[in-house]
C-alpha positions in Angstrom: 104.5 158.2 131.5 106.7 155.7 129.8 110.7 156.7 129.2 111.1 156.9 125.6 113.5 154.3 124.3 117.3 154.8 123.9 117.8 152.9 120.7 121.2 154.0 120.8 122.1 152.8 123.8 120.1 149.5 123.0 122.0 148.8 120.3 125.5 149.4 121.8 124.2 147.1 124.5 123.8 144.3 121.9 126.7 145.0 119.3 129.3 145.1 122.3 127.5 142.0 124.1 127.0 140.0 121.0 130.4 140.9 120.2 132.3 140.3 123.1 130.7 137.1 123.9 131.6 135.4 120.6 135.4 136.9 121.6 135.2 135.5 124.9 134.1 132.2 123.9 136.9 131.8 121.3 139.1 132.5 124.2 137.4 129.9 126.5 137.4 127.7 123.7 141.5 127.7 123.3 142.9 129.0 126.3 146.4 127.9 125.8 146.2 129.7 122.4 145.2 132.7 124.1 147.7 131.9 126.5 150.7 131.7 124.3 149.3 135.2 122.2 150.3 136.7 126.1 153.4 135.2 126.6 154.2 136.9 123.1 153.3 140.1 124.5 155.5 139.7 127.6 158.1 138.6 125.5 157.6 141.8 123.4 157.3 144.7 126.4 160.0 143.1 127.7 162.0 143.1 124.6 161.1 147.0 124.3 160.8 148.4 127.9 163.6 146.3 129.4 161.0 145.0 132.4 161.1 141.0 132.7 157.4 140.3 131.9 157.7 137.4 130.6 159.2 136.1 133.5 157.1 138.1 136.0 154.1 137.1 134.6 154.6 134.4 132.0 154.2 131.4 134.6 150.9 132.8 134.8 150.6 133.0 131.5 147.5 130.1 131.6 145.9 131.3 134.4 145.8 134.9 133.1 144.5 133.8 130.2 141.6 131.6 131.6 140.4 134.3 134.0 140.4 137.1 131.2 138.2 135.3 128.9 135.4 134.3 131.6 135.5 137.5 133.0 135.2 138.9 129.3 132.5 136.7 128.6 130.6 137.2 132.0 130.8 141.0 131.4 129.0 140.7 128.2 126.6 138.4 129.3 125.9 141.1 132.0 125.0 143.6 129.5 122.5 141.8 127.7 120.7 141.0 131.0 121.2 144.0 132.4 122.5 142.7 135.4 125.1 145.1 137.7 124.9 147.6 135.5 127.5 150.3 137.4 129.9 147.2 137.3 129.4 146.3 133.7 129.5 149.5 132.5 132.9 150.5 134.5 135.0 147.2 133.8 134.0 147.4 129.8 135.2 150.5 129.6 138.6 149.7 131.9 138.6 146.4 129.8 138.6 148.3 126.3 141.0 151.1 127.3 143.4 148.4 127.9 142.8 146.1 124.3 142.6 149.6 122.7 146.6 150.7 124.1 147.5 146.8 123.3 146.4 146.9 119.8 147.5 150.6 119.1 151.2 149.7 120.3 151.2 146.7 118.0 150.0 148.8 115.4 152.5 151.1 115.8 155.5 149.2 117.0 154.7 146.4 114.6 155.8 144.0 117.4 152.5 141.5 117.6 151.1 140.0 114.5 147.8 139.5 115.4 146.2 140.6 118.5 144.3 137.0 119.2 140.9 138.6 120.2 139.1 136.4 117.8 141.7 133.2 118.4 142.3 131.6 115.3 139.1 131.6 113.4 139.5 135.6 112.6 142.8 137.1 111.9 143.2 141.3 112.0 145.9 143.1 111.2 147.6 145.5 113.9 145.6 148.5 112.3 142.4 146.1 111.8 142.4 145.5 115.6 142.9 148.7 116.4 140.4 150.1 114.5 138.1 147.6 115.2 139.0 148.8 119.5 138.4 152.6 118.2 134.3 151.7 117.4 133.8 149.8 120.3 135.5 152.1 122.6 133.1 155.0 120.8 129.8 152.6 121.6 131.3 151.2 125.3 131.6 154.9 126.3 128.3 155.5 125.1 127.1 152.8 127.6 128.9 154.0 130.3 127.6 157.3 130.0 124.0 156.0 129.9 124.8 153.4 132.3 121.9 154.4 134.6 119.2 153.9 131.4 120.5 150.5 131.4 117.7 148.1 131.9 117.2 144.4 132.6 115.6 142.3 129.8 114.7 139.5 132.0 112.0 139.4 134.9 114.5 141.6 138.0 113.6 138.0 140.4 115.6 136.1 137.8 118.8 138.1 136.8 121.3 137.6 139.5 120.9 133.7 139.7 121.2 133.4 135.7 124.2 136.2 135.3 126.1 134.0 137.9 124.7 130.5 136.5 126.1 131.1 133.0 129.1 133.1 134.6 130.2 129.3 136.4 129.1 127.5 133.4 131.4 129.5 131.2 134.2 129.0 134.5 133.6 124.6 133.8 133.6 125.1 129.9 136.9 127.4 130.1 138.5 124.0 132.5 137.3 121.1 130.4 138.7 123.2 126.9 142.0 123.6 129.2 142.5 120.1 130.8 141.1 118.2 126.9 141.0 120.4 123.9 139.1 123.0 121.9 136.0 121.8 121.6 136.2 123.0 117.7 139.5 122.8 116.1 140.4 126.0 114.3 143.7 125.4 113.7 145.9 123.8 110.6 146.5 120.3 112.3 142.5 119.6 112.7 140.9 116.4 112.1 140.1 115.9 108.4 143.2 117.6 107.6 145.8 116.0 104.7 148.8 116.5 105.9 150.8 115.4 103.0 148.5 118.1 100.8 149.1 120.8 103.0 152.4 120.7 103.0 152.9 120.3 98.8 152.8 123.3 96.9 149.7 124.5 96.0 149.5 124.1 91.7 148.7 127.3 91.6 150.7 129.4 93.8 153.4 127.3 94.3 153.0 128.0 98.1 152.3 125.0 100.6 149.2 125.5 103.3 151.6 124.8 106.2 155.0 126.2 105.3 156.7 125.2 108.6 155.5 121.4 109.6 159.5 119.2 109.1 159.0 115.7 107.7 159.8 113.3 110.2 161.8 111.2 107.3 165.3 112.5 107.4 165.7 112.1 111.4 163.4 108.8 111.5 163.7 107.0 108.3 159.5 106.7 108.7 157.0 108.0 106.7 154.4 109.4 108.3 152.5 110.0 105.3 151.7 106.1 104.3 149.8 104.0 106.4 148.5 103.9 110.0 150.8 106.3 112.0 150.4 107.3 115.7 152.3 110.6 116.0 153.4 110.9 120.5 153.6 115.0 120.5 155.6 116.2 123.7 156.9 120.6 123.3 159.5 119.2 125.9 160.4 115.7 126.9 162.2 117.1 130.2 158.9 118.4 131.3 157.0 115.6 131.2 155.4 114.2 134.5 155.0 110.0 135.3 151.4 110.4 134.7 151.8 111.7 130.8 154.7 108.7 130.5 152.3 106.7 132.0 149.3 107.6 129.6 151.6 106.9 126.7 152.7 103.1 127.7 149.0 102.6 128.6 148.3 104.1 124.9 151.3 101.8 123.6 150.4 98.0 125.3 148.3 96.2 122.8 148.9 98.8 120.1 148.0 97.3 116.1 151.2 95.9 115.0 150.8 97.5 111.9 150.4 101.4 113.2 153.6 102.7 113.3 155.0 105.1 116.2 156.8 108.0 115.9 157.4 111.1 118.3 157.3 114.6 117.7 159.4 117.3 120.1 161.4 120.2 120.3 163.9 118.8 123.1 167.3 118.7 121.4 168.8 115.5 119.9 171.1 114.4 123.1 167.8 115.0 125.0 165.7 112.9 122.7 168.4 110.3 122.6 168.8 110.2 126.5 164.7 110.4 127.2 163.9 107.1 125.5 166.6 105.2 127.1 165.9 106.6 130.2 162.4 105.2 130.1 162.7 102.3 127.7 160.9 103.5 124.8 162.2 102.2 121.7 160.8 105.0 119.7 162.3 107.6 117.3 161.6 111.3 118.1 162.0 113.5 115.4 162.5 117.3 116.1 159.8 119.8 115.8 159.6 123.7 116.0 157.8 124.6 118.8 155.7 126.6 117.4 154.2 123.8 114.8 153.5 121.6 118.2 151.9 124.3 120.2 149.8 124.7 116.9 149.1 120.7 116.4 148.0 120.1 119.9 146.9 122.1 122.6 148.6 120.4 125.2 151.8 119.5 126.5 151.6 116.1 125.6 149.1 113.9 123.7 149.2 112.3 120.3 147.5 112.0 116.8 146.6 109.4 114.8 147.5 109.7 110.6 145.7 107.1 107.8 147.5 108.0 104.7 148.6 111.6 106.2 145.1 112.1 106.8 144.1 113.4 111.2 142.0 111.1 111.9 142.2 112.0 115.6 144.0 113.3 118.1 144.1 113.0 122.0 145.6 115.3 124.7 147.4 112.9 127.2 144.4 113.3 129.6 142.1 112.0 126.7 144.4 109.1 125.5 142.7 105.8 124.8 144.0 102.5 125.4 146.0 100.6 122.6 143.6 98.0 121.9 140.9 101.0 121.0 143.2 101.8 118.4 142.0 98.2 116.6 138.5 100.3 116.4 140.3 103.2 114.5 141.1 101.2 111.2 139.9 102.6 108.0 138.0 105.7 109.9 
């Protein structure tokens, strides 16, 4: 005689694994977003418990990152197959214990913003999060009680090669996103975006879109906001390696005389000065905060290309084309 169905527990299966496949693929999408929303966490238990996380751990910070988001992503995928289901059912639950303290002791400390489950396309508050960790914590231990009902929903000869296919084609999407850029752009400095709006007061609440972007004027006596501009972004000039100097002079020779170049950093002004003299660029670097690079590009070096304040594109230094293909970009 047939089992009766557990519509419960099918349901938890595909909330949870609907759920937490969207939330891993946001996180595989923009690693080094997720990456920096744990380096704020070590910088905040540290801050609170005394304990160095930040430097234990925030070298890692990247690697971390990448590994939680496939293996959050794998484990959903899991569940809706069926696949390993003692495994599945025992790392969800270990897995939401953990987000569940994280969110709760921002909630109550106040320390973390936003948790960055859903990146930057969904913000919660502290208490949203956590709520939002209660109800799956109430249907993940629903699963692991029932964890032996849990059945595959593909033919049994077929589950272990697809679970581990999608699990390595997650791994290669979650290195391409990390070594270019997020594949969709869910931050304030995407293509499309006017700059020059976004950082006016809105006519009706008097409030500017991006409240912390710093004109390159006063420190470059350049507008970026008129004509064809190619913004070099660098978080730190002193960290840059021969093959992102390299990228930009290949990026550079045979340039459009009439796009102008401008660079973008948060090294200090005796840095700045010394770096372009040191390696012969006769370019102005304006300073930045850090936090407005991290958010314009994913990527410790790159550029973007402005029309009239307008993104047109932008390039991580991996991705960076020559200067003549620049000609191409006129009037995008």
């Amino acid at each position: 005689m047939r089992a009766k169905a557990d519509y419960l527990l099918i349901f938890s299966r595909l909330f949870v694994g609907i759920l937490f496949t969207i939330s891993g693929l946001i996180k595989v999408n923009d690693i080094r977003g997720f990456a920096y929303k744990l380096e704020e966490y070590f910088e905040v238990f540290h801050k609170h418990s005394g304990i160095p996380f930040h430097e234990i751990f925030g070298p890692w910070s990247v690697g971390l990152a990448g590994s939680i988001a496939i293996f959050e992503t794998a484990l959903a995928l899991f569940l809706l197959i069926g696949y390993a289901k003692r495994l599945t059912a025992w790392s969800l639950l270990l897995m939401i214990i953990f987000f569940t303290f994280l969110t709760g002791y921002s909630a109550i400390t106040k320390a973390v913003s936003d948790c960055g489950c859903f990146g930057d396309v969904i913000k919660f508050t502290p208490w949203q999060s956590f709520g939002k960790d209660i109800v799956l914590l109430i249907f993940i231990g629903y699963i692991f009680l029932q964890r032996e009902e849990i059945r595959l929903w593909i033919p049994a000869r077929f589950a272990a090669s697809m679970a581990w296919a999608l699990t390595g084609l997650v791994t290669g999407m979650t290195l391409y996103f990390y070594t270019h850029l997020p594949a969709i752009d869910f931050l304030p400095y995407h293509v499309g975006k006017n700059l020059r709006k976004a950082i006016e007061p809105d006519p009706k609440t008097g409030i500017p879109e991006i409240t912390d972007y710093y004109p390159v004027q006063s420190s470059c006596q350049m507008d970026e906001f008129s004509g064809r501009v190619l913004l070099l972004v660098a978080l730190d000039l002193q960290a840059l390696k021969e093959e992102h100097i390299q990228r930009w002079r290949e990026l550079l020779e045979g340039l459009p005389p009439d796009i102008k170049v401008i660079g973008v950093t948060a090294s200090p002004a005796e840095i700045r000065s010394h770096w372009v003299k040191t390696h012969g660029f006769a370019i102005c670097f304006a300073p930045q905060d850090q936090t407005v690079l991290k958010a314009m590009l994913r990527s410790v070096a790159g550029a973007l290309y402005l029309e009239e304040g307008v993104i047109k594109a932008k390039w991580s230094w991996r991705q960076l084309p020559k200067g003549e293909a620049l000609t191409k970009l006129s009037r995008i």
